[in-house]
DSSP file (Angstrom, degrees, kcal/mol; ACC not computed):
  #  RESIDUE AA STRUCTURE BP1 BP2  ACC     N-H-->O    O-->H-N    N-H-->O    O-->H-N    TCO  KAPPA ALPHA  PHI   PSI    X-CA   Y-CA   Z-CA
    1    1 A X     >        0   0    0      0, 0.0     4,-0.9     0, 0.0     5,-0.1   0.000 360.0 360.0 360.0 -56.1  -30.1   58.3   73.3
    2    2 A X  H  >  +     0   0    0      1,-0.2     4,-1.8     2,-0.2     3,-0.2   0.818 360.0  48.3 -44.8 -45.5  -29.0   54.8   74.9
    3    3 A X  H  > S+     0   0    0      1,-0.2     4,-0.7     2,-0.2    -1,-0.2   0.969 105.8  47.1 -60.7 -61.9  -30.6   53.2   72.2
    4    4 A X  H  4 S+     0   0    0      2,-0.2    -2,-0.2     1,-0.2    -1,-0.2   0.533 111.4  52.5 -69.9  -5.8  -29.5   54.7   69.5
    5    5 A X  H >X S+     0   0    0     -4,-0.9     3,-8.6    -3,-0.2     4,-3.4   0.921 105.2  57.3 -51.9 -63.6  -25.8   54.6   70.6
    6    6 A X  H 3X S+     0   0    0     -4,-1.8     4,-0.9     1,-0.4    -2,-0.2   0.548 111.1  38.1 -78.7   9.6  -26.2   51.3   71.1
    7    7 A X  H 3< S+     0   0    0     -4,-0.7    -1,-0.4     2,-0.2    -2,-0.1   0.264 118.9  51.5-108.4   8.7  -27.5   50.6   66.9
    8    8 A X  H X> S+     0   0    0     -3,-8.6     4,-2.8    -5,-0.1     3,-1.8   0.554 110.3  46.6-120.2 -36.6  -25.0   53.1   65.8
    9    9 A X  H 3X S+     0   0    0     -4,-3.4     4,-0.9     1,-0.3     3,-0.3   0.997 114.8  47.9 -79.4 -61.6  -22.1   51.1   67.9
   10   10 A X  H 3X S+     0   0    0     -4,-0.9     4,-1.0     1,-0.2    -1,-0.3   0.463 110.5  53.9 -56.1   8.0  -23.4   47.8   66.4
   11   11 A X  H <> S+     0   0    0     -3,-1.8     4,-2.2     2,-0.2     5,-0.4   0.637 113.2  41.1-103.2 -54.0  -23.3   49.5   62.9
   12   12 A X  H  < S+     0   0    0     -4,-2.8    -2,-0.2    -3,-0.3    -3,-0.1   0.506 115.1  48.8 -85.1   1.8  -19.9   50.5   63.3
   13   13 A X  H >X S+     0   0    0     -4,-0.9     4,-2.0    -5,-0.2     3,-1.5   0.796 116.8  49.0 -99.2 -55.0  -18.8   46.8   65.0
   14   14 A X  H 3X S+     0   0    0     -4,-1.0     4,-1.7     1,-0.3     5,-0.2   0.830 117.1  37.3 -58.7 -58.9  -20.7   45.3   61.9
   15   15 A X  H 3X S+     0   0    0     -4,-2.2     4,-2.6     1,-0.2    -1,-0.3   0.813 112.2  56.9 -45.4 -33.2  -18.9   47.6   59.2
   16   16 A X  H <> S+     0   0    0     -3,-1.5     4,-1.4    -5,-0.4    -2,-0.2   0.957 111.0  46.7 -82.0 -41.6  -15.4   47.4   61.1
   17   17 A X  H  X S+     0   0    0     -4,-2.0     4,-1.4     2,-0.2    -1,-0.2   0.677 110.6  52.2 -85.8  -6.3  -15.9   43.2   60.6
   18   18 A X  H  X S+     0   0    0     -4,-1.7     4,-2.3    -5,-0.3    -1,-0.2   0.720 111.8  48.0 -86.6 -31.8  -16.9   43.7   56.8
   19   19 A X  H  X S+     0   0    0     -4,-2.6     4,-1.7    -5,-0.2    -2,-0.2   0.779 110.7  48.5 -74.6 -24.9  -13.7   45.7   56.6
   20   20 A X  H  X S+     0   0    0     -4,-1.4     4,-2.7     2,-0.2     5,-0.3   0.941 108.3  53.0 -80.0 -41.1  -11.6   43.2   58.3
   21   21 A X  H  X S+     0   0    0     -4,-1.4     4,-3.1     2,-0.2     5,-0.3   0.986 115.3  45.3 -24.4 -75.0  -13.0   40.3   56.1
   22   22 A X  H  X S+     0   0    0     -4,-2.3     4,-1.5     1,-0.2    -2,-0.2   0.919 109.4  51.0 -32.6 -54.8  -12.0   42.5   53.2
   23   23 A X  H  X S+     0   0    0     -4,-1.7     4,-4.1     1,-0.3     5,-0.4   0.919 111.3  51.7 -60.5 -46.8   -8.6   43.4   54.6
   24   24 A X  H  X>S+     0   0    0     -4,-2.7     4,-3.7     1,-0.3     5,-0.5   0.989 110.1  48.9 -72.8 -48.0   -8.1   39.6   55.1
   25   25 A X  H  X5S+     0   0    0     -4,-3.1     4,-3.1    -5,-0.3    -1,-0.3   0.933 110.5  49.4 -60.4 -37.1   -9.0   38.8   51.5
   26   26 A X  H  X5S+     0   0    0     -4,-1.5     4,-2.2    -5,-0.3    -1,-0.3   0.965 108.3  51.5 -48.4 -62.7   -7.0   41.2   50.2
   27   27 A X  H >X5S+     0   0    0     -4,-4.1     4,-2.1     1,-0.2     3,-0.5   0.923 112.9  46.7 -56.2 -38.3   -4.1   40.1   52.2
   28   28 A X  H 3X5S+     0   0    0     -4,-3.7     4,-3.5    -5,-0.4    -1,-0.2   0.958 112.2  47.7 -41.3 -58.2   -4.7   36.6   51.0
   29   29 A X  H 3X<S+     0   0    0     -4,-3.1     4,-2.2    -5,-0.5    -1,-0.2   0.663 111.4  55.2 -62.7 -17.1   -5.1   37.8   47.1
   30   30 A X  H << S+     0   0    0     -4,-2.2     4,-0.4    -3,-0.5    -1,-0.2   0.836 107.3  51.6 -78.9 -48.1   -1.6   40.0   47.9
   31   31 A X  H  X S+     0   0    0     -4,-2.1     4,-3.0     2,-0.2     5,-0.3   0.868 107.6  50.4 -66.3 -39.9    0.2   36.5   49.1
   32   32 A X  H  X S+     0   0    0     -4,-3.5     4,-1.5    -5,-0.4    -2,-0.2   0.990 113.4  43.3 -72.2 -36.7   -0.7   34.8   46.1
   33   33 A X  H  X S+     0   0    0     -4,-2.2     4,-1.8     2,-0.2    -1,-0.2   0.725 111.4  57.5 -57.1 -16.0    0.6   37.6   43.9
   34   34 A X  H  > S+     0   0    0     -4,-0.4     4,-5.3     2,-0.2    -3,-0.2   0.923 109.6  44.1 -71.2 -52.0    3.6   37.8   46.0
   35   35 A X  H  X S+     0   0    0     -4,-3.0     4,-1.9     2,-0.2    -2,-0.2   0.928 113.6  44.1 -70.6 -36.6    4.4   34.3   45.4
   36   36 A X  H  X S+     0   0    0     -4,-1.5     4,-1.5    -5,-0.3    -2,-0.2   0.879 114.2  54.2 -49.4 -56.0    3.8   34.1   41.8
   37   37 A X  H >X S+     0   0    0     -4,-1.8     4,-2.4     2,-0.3     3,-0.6   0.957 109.9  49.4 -52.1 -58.5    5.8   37.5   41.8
   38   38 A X  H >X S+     0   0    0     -4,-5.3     4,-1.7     1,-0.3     3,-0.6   0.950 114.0  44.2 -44.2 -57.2    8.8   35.3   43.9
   39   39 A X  H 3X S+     0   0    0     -4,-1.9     4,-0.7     2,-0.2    -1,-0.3   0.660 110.8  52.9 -81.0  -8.1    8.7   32.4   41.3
   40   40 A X  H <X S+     0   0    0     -4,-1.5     4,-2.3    -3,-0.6    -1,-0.2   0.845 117.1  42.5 -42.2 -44.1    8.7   35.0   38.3
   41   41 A X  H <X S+     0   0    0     -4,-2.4     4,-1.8    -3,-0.6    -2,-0.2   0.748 109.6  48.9 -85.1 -25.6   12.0   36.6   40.1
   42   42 A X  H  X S+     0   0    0     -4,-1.7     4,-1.7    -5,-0.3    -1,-0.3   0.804 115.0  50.2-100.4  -9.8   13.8   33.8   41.1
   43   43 A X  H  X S+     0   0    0     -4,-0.7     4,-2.2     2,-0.2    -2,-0.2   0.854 119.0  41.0 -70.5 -40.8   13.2   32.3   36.8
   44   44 A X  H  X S+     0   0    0     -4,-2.3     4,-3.8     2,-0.2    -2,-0.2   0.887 111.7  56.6 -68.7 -41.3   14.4   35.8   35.6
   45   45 A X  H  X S+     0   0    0     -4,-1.8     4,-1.1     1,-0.2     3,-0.3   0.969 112.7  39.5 -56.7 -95.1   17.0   35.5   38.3
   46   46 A X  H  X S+     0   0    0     -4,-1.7     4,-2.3     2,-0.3    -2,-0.2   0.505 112.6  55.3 -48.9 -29.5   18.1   32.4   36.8
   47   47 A X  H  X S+     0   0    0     -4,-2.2     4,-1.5     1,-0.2     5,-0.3   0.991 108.1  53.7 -40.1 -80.3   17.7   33.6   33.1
   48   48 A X  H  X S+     0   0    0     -4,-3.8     4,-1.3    -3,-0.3    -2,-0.3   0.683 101.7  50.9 -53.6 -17.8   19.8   36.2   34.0
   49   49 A X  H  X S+     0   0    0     -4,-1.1     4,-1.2     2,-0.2    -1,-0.2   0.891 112.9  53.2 -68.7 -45.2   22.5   34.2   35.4
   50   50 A X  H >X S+     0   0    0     -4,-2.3     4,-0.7     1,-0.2     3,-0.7   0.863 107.8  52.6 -44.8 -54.5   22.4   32.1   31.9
   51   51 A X  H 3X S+     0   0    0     -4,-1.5     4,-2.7     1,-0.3     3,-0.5   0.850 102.6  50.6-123.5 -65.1   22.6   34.8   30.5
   52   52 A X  H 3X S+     0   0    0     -4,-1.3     4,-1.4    -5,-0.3    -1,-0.3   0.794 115.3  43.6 -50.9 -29.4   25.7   36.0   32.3
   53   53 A X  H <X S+     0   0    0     -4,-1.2     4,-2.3    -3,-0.7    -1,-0.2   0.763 109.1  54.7 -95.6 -21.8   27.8   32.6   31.6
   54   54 A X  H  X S+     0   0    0     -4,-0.7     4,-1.0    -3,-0.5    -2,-0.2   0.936 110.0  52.4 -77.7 -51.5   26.7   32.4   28.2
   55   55 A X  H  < S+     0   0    0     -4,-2.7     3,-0.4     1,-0.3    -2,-0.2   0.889 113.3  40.2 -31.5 -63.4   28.2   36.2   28.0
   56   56 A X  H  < S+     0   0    0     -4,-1.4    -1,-0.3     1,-0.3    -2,-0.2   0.767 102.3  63.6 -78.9 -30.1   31.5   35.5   29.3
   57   57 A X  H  <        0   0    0     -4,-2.3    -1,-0.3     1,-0.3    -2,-0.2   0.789 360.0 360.0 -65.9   5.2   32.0   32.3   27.6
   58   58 A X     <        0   0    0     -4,-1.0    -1,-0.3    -3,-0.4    -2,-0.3   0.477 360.0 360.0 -98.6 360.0   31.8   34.8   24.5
């Protein structure tokens, strides 16, 4: 019984650090779309502002 906790508790520490790896890689892959997503928004953001002066001089 002692034994076999103690392979089923290193099974579950080993899986729980393969998920955290993941998790972290994700989160990594998430920031770099977030930023790419930021400089999309703040060009569209500026578009749209062009867009707004161009409007009004009409």
């Amino acid at each position: 019984m002692c034994g076999g906790e103690s392979i089923y508790q290193s099974m579950l520490f080993v899986r729980e650090e393969r998920t955290f790896s993941r998790a972290g890689r994700v989160c990594a892959r998430a920031r770099v779309v977030f930023a790419q997503a930021r400089s999309v928004s703040t060009h569209a953001g500026v578009l749209s502002t062009q867009e707004e002066k161009v409007s009004a001089q009409n």
